[in-house]
PQR file with spaces between the fields and no chain letter, atoms N, CA, C, O and H, PARSE charges and radii, in Angstrom:
ATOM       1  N    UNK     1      46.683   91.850   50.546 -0.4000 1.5000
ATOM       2  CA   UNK     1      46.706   90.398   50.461 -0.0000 2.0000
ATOM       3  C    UNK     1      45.857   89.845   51.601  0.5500 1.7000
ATOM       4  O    UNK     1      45.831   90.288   52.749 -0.5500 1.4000
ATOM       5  N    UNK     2      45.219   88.890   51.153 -0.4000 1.5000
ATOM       6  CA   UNK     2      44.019   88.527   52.322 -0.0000 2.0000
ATOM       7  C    UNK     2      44.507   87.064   52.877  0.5500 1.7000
ATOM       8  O    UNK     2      45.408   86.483   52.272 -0.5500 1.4000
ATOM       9  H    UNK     2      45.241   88.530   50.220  0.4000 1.0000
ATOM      10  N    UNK     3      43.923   86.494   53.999 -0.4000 1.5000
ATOM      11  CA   UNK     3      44.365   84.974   54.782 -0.0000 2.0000
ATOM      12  C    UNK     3      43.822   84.278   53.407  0.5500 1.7000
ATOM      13  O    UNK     3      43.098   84.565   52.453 -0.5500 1.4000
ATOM      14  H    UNK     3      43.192   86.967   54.491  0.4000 1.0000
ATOM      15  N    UNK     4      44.747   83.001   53.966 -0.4000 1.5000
ATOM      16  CA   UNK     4      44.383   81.904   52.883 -0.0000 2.0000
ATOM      17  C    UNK     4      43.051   81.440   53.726  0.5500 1.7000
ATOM      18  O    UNK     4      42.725   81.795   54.858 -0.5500 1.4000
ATOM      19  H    UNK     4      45.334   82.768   54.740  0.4000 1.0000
ATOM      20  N    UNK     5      42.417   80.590   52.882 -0.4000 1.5000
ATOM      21  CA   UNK     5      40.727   80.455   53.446 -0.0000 2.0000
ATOM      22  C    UNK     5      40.978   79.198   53.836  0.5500 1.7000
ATOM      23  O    UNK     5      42.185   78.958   53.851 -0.5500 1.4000
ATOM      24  H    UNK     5      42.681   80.301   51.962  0.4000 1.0000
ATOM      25  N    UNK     6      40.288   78.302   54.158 -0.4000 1.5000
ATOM      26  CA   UNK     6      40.433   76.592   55.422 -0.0000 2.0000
ATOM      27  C    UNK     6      41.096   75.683   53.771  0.5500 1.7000
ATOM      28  O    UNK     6      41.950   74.796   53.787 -0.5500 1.4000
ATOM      29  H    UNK     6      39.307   78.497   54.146  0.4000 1.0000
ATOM      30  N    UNK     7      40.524   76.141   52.721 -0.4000 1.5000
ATOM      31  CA   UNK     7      41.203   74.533   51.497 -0.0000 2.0000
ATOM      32  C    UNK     7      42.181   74.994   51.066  0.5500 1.7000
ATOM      33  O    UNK     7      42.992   74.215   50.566 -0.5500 1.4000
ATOM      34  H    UNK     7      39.831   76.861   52.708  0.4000 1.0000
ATOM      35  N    UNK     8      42.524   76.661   51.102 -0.4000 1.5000
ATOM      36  CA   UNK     8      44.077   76.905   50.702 -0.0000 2.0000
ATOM      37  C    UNK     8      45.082   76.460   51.469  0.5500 1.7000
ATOM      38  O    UNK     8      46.194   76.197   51.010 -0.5500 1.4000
ATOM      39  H    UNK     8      41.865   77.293   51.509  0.4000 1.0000
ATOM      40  N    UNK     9      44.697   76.320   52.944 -0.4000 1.5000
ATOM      41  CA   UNK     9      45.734   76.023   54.188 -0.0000 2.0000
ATOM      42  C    UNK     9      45.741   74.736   54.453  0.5500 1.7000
ATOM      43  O    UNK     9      46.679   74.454   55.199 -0.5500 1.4000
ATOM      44  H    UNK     9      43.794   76.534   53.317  0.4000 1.0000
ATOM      45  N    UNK    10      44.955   73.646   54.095 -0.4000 1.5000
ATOM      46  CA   UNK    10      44.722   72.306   53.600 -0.0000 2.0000
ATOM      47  C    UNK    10      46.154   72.348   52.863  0.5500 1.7000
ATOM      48  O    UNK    10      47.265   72.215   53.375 -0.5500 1.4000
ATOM      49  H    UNK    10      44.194   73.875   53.489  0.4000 1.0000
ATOM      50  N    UNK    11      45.726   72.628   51.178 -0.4000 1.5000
ATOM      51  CA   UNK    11      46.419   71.962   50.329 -0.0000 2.0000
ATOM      52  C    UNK    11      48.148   72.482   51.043  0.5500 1.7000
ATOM      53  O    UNK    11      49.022   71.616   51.090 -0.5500 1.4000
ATOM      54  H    UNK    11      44.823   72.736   50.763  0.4000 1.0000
ATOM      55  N    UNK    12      48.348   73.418   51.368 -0.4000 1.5000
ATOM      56  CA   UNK    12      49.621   73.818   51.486 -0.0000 2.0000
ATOM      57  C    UNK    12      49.801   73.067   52.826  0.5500 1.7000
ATOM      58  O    UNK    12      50.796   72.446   52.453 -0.5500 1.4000
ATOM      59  H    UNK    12      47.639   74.122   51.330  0.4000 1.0000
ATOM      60  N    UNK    13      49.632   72.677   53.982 -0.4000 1.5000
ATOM      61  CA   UNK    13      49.673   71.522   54.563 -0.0000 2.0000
ATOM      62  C    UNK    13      50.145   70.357   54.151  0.5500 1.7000
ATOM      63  O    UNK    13      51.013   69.657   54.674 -0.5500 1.4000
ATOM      64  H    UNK    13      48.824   73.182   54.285  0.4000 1.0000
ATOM      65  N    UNK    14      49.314   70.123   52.851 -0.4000 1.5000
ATOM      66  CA   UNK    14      49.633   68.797   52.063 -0.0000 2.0000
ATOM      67  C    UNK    14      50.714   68.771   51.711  0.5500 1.7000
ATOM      68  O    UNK    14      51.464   67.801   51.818 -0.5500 1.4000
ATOM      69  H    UNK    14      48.609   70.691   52.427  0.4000 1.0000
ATOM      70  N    UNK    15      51.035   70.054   51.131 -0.4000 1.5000
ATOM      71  CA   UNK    15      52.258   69.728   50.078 -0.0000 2.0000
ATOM      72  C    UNK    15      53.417   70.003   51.190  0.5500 1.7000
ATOM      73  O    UNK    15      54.467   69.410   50.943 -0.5500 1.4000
ATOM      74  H    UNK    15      50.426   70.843   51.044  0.4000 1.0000
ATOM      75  N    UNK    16      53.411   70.627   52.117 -0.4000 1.5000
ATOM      76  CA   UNK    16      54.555   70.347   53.439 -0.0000 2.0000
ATOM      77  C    UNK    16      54.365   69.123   53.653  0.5500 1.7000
ATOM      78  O    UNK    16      55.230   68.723   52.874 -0.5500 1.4000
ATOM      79  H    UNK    16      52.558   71.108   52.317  0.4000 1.0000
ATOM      80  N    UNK    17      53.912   68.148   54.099 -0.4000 1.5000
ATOM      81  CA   UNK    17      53.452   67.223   54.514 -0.0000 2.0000
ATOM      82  C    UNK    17      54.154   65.888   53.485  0.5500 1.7000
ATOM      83  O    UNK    17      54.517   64.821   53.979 -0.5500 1.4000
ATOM      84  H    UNK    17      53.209   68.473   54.732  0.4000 1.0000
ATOM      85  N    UNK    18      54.241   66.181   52.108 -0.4000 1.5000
ATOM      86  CA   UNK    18      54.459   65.532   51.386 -0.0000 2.0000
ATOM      87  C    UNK    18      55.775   65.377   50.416  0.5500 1.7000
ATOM      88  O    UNK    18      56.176   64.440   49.727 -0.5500 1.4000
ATOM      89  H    UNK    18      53.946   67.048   51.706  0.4000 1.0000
ATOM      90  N    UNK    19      56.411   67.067   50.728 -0.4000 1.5000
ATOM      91  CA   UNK    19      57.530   67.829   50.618 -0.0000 2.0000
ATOM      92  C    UNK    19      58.770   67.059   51.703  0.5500 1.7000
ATOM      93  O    UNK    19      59.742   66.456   51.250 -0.5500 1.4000
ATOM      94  H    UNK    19      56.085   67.828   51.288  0.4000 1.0000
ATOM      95  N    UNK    20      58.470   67.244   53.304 -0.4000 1.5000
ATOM      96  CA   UNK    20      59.518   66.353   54.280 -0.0000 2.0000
ATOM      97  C    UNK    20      59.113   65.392   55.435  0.5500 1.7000
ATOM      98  O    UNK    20      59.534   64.996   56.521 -0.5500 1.4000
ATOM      99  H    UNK    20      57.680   67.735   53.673  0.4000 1.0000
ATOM     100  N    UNK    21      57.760   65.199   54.348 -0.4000 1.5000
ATOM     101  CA   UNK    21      57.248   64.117   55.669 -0.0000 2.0000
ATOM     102  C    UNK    21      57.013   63.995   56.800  0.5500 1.7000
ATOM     103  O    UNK    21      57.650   64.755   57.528 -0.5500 1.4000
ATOM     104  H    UNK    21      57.418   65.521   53.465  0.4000 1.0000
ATOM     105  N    UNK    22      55.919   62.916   57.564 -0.4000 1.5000
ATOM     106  CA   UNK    22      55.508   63.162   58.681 -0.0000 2.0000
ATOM     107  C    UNK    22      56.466   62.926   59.911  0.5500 1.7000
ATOM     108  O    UNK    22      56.106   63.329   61.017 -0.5500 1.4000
ATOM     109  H    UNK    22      55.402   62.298   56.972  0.4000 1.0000
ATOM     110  N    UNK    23      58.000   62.113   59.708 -0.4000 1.5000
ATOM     111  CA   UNK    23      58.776   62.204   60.687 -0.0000 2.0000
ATOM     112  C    UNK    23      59.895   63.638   60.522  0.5500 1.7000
ATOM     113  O    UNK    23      60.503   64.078   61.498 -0.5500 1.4000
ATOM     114  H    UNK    23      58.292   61.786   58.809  0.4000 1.0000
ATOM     115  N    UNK    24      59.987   64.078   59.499 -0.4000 1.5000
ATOM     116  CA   UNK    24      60.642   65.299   59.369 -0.0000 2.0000
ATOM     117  C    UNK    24      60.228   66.372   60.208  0.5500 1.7000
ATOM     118  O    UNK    24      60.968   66.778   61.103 -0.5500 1.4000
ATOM     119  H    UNK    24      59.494   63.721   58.706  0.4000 1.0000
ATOM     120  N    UNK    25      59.048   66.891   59.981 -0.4000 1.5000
ATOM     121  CA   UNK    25      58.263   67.971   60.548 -0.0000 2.0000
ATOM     122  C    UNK    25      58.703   68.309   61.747  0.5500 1.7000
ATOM     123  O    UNK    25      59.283   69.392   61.818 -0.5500 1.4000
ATOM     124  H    UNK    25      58.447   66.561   59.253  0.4000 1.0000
ATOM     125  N    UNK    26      58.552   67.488   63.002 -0.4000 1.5000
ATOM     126  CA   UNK    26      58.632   67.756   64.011 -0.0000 2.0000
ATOM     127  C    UNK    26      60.378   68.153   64.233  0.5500 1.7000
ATOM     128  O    UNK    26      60.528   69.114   64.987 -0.5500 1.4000
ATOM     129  H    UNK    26      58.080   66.608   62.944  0.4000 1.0000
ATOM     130  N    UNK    27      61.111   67.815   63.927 -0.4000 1.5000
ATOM     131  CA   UNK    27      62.696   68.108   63.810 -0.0000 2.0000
ATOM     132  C    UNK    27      62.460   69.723   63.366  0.5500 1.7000
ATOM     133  O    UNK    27      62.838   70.687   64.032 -0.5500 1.4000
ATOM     134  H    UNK    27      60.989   67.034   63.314  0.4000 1.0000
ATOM     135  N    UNK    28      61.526   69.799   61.690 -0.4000 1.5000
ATOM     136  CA   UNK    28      61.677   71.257   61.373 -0.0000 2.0000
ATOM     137  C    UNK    28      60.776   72.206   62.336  0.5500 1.7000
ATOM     138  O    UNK    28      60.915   73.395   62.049 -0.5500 1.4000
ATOM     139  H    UNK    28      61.219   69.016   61.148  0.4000 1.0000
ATOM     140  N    UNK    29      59.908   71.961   63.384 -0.4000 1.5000
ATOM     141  CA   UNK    29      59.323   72.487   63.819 -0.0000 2.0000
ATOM     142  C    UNK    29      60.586   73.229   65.437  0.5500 1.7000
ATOM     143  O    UNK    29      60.696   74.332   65.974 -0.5500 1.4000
ATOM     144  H    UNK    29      59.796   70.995   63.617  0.4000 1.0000
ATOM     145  N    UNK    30      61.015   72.366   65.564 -0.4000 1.5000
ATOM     146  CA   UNK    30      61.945   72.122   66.819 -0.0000 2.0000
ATOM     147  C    UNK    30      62.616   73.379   66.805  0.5500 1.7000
ATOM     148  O    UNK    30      62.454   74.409   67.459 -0.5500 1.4000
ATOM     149  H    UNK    30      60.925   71.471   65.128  0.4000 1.0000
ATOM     150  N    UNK    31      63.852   72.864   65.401 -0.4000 1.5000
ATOM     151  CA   UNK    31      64.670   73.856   65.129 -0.0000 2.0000
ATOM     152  C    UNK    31      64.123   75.274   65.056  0.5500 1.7000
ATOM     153  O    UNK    31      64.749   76.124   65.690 -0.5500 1.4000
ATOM     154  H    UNK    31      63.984   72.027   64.870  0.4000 1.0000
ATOM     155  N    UNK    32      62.778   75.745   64.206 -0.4000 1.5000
ATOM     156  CA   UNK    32      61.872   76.823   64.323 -0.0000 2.0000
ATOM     157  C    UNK    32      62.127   77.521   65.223  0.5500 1.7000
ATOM     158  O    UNK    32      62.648   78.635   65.283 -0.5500 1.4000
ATOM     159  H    UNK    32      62.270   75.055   63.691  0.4000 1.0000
ATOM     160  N    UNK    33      61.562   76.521   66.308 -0.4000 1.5000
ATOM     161  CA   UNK    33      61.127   76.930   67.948 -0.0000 2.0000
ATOM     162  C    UNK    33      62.373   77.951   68.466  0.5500 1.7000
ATOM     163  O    UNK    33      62.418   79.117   68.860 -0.5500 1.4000
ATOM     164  H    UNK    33      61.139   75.616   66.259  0.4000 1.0000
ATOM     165  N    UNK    34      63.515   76.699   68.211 -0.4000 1.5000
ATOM     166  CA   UNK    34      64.806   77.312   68.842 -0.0000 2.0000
ATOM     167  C    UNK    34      65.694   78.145   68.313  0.5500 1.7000
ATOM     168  O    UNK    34      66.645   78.667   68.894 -0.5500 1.4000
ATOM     169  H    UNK    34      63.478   75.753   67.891  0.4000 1.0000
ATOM     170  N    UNK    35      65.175   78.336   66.519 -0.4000 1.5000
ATOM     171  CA   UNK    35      65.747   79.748   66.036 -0.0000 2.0000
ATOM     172  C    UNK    35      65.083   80.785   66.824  0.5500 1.7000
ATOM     173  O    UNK    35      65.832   81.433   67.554 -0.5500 1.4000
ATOM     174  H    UNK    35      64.402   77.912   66.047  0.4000 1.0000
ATOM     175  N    UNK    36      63.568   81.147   66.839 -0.4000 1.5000
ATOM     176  CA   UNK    36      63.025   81.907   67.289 -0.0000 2.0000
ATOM     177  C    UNK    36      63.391   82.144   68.476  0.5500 1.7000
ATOM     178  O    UNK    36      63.543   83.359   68.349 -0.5500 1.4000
ATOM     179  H    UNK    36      62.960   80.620   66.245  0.4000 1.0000
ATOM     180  N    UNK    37      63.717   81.888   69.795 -0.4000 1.5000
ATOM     181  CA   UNK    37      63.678   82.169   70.905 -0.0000 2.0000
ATOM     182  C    UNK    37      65.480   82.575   70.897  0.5500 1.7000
ATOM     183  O    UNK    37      65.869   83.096   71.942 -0.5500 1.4000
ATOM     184  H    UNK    37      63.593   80.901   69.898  0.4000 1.0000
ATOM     185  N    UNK    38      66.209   82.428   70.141 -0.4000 1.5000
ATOM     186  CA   UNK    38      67.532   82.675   70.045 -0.0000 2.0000
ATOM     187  C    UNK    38      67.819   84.083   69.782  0.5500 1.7000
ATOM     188  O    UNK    38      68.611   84.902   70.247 -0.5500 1.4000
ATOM     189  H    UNK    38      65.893   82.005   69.292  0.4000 1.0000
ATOM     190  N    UNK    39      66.707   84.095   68.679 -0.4000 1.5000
ATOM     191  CA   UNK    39      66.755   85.725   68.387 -0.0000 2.0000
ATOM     192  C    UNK    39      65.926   86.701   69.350  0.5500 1.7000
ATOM     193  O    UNK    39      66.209   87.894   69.459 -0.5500 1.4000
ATOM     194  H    UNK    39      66.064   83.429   68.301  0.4000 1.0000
ATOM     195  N    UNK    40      65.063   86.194   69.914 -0.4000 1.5000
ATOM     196  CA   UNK    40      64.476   86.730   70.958 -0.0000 2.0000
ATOM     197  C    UNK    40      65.027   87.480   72.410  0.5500 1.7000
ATOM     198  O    UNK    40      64.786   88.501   73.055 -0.5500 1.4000
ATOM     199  H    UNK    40      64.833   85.225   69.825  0.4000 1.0000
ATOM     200  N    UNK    41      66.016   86.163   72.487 -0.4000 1.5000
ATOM     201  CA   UNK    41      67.378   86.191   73.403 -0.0000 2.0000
ATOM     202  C    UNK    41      68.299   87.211   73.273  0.5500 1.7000
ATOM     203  O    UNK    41      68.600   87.929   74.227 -0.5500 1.4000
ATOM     204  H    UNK    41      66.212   85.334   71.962  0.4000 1.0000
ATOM     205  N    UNK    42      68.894   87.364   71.884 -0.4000 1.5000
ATOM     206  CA   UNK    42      69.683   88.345   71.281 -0.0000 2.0000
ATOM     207  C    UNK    42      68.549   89.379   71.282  0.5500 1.7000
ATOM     208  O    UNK    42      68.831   89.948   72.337 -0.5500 1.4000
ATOM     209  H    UNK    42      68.650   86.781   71.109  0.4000 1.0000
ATOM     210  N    UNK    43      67.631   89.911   70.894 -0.4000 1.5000
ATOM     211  CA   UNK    43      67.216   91.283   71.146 -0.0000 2.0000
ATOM     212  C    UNK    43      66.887   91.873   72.428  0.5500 1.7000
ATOM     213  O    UNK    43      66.901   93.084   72.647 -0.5500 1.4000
ATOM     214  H    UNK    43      67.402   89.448   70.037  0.4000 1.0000
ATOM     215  N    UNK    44      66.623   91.072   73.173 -0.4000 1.5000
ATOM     216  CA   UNK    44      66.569   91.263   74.842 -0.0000 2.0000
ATOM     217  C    UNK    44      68.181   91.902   75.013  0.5500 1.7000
ATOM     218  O    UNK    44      68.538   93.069   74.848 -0.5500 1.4000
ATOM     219  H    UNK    44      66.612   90.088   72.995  0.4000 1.0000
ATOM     220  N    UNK    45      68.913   90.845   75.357 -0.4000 1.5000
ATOM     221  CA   UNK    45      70.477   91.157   75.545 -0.0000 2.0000
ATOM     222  C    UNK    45      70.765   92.388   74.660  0.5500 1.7000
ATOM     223  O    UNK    45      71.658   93.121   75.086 -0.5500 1.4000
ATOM     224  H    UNK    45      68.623   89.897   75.490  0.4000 1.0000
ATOM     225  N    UNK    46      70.307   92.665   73.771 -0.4000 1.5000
ATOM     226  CA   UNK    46      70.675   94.104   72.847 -0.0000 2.0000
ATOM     227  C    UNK    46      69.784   95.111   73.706  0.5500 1.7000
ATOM     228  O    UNK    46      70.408   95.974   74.323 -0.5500 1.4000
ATOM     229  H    UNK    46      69.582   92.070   73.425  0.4000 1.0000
ATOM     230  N    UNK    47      68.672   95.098   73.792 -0.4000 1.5000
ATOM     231  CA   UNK    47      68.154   96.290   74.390 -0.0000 2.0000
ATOM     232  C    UNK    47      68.407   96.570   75.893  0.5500 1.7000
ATOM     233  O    UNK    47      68.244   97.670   76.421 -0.5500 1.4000
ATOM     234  H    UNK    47      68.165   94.397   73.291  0.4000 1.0000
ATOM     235  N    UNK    48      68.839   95.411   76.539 -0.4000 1.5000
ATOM     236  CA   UNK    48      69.282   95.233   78.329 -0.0000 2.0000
ATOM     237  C    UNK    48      70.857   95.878   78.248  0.5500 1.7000
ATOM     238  O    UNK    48      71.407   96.171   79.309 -0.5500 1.4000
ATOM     239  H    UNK    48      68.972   94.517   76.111  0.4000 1.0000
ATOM     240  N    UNK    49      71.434   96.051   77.192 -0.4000 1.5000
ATOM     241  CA   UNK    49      73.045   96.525   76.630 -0.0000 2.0000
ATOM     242  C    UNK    49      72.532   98.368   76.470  0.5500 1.7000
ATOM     243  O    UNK    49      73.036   99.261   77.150 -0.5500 1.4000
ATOM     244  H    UNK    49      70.987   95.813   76.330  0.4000 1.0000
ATOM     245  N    UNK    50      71.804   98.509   75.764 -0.4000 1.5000
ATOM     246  CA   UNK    50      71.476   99.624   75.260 -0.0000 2.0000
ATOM     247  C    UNK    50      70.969  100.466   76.682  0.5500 1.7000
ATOM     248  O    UNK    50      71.506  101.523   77.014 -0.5500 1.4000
ATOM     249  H    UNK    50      71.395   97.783   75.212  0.4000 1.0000
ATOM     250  N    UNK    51      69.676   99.732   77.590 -0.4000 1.5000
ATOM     251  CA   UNK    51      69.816  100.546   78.874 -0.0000 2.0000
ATOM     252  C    UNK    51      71.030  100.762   79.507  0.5500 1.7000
ATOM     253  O    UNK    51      71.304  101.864   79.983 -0.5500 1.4000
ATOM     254  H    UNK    51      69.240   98.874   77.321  0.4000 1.0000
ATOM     255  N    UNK    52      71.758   99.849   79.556 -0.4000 1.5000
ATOM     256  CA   UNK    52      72.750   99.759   80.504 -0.0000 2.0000
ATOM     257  C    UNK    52      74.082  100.740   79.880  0.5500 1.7000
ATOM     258  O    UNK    52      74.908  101.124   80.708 -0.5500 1.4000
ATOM     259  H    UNK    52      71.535   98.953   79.170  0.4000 1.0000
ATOM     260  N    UNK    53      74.274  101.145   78.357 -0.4000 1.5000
ATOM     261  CA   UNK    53      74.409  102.324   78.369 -0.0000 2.0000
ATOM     262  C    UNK    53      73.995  103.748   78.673  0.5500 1.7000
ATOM     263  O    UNK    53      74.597  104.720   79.130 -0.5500 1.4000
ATOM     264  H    UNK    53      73.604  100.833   77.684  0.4000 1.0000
ATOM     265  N    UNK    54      72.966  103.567   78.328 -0.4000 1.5000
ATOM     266  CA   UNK    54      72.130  104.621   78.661 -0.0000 2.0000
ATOM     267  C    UNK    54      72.521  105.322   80.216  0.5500 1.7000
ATOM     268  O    UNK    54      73.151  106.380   80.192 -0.5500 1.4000
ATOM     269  H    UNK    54      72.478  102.778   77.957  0.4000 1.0000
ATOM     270  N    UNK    55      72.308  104.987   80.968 -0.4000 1.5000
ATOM     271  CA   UNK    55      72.150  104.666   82.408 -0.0000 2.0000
ATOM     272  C    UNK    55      73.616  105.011   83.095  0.5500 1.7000
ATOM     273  O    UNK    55      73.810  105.658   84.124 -0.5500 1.4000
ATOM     274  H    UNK    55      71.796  104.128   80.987  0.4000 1.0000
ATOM     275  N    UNK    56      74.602  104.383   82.217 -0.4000 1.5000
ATOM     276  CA   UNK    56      76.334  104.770   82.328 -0.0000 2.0000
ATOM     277  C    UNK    56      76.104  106.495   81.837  0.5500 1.7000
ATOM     278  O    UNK    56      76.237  107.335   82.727 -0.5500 1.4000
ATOM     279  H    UNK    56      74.444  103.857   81.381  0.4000 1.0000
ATOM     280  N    UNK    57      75.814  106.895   80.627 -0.4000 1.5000
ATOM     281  CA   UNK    57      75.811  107.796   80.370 -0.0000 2.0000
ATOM     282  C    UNK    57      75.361  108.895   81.411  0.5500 1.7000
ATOM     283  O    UNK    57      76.104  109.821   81.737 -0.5500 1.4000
ATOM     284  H    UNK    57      75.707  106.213   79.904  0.4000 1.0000
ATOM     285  N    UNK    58      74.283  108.748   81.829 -0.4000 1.5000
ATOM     286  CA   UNK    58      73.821  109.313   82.478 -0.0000 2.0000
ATOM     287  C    UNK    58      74.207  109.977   84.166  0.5500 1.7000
ATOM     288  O    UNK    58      73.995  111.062   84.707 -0.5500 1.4000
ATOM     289  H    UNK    58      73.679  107.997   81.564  0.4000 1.0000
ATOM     290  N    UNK    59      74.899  108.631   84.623 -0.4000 1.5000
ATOM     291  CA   UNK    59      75.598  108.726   85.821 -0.0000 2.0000
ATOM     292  C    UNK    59      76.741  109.380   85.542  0.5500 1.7000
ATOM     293  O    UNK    59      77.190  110.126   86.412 -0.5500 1.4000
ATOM     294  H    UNK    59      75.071  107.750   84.183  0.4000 1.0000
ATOM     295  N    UNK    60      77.552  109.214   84.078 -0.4000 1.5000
ATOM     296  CA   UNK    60      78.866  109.996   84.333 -0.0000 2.0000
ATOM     297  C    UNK    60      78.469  111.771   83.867  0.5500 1.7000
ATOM     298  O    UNK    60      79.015  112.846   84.118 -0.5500 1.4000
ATOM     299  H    UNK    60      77.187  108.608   83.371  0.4000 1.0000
ATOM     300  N    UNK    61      77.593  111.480   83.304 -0.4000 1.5000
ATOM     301  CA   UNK    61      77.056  113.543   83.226 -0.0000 2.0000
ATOM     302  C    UNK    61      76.485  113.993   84.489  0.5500 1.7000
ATOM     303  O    UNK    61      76.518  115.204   84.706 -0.5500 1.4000
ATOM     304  H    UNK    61      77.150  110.608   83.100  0.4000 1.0000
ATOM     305  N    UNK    62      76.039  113.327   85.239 -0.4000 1.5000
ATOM     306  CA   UNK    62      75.791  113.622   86.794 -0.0000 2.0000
ATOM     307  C    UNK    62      76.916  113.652   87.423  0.5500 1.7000
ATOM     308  O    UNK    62      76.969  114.578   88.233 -0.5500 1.4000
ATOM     309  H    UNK    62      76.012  112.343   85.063  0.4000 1.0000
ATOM     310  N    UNK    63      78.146  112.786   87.351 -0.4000 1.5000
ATOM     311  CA   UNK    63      79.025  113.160   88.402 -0.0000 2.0000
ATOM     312  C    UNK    63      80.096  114.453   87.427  0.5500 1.7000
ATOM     313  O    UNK    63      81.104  114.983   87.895 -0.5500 1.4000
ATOM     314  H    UNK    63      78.103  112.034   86.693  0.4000 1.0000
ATOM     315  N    UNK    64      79.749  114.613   86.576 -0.4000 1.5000
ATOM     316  CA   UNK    64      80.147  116.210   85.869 -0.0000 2.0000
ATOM     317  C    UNK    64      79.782  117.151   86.357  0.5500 1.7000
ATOM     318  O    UNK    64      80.427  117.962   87.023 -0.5500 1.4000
ATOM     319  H    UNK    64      78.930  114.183   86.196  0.4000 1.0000
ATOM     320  N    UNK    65      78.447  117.150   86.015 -0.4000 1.5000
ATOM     321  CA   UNK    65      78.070  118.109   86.775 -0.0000 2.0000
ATOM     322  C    UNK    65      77.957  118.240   88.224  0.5500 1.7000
ATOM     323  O    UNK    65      77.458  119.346   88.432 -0.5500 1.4000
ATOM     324  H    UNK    65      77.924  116.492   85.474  0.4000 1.0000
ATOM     325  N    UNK    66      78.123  117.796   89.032 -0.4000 1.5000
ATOM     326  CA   UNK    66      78.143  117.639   90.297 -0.0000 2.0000
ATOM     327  C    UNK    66      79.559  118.205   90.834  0.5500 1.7000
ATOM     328  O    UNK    66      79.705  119.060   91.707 -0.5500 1.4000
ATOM     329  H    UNK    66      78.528  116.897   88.863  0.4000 1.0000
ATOM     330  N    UNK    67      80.482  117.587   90.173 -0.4000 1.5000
ATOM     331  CA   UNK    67      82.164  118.156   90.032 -0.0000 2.0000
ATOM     332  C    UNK    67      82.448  119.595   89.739  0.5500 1.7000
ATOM     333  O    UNK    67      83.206  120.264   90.442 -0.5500 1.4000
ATOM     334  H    UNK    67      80.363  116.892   89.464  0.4000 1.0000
ATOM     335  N    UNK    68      81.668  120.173   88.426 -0.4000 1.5000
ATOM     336  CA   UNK    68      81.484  121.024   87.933 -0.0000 2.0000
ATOM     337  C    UNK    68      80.754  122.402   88.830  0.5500 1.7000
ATOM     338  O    UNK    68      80.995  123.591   88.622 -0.5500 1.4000
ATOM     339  H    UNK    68      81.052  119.630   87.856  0.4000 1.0000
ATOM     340  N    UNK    69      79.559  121.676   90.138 -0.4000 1.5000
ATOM     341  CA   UNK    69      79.547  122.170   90.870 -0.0000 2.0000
ATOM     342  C    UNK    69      80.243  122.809   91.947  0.5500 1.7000
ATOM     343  O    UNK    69      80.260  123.994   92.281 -0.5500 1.4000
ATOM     344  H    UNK    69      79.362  120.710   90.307  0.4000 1.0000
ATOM     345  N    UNK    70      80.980  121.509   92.566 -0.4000 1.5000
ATOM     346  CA   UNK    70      81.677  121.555   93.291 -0.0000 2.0000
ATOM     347  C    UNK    70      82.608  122.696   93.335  0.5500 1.7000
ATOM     348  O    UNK    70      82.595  123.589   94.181 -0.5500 1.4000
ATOM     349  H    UNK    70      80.967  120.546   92.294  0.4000 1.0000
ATOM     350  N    UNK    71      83.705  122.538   91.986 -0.4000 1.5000
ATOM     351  CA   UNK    71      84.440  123.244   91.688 -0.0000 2.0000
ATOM     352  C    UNK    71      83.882  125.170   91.545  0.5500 1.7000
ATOM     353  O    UNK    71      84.572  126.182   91.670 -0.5500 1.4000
ATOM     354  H    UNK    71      83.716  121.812   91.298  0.4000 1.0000
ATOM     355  N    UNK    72      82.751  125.056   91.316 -0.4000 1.5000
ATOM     356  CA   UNK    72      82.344  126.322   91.107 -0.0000 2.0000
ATOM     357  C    UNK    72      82.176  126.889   92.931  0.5500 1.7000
ATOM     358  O    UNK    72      82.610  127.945   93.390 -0.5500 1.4000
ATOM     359  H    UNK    72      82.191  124.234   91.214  0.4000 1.0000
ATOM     360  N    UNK    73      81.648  126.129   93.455 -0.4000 1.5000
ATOM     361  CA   UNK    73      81.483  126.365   94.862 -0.0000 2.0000
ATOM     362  C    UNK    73      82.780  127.254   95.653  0.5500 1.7000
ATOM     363  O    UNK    73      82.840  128.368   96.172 -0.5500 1.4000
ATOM     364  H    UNK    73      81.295  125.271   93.083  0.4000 1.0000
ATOM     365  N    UNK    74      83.767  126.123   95.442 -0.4000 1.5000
ATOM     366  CA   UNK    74      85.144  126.628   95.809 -0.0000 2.0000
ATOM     367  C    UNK    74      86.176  127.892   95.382  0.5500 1.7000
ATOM     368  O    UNK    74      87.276  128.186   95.848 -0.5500 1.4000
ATOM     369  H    UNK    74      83.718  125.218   95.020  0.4000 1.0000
ATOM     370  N    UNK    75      85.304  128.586   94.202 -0.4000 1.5000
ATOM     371  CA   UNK    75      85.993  129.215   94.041 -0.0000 2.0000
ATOM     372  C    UNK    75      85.733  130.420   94.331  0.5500 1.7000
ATOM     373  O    UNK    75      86.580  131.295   94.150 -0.5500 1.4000
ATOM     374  H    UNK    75      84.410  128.348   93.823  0.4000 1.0000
């Protein structure tokens, strides 16, 4: 599927334009804005969750093994 060319993106302009009007738009543009950055928000916070497991994991198999050492030491 190829870009629409400069009179396809015209007419579909138009028919937004004519669909919710020129005081509408900016309201639907708004909301846009602030869906987008919401979800943006939420995938950050998901992957900053996901290190921060990670990272737990990691520290408690280190103090295993470290214990695991220990214990071997002593005996």
């Amino acid at each position: 599927m190829s870009m629409p060319s400069g009179m396809e993106l015209l007419m579909i302009v138009l028919v937004i334009l004519l669909m919710f009007g020129g005081k509408k738009i900016p309201e639907l543009a708004k909301g846009l804005g602030t869906g987008i950055r919401n979800f943006k928000k939420a995938i950050k916070d998901d992957e900053d969750e996901v290190v921060q497991n990670k990272s737990d994991e990691i520290e408690k198999k280190s103090e295993t093994t470290t214990t695991e050492k220990n214990e071997t030491k002593q005996v």
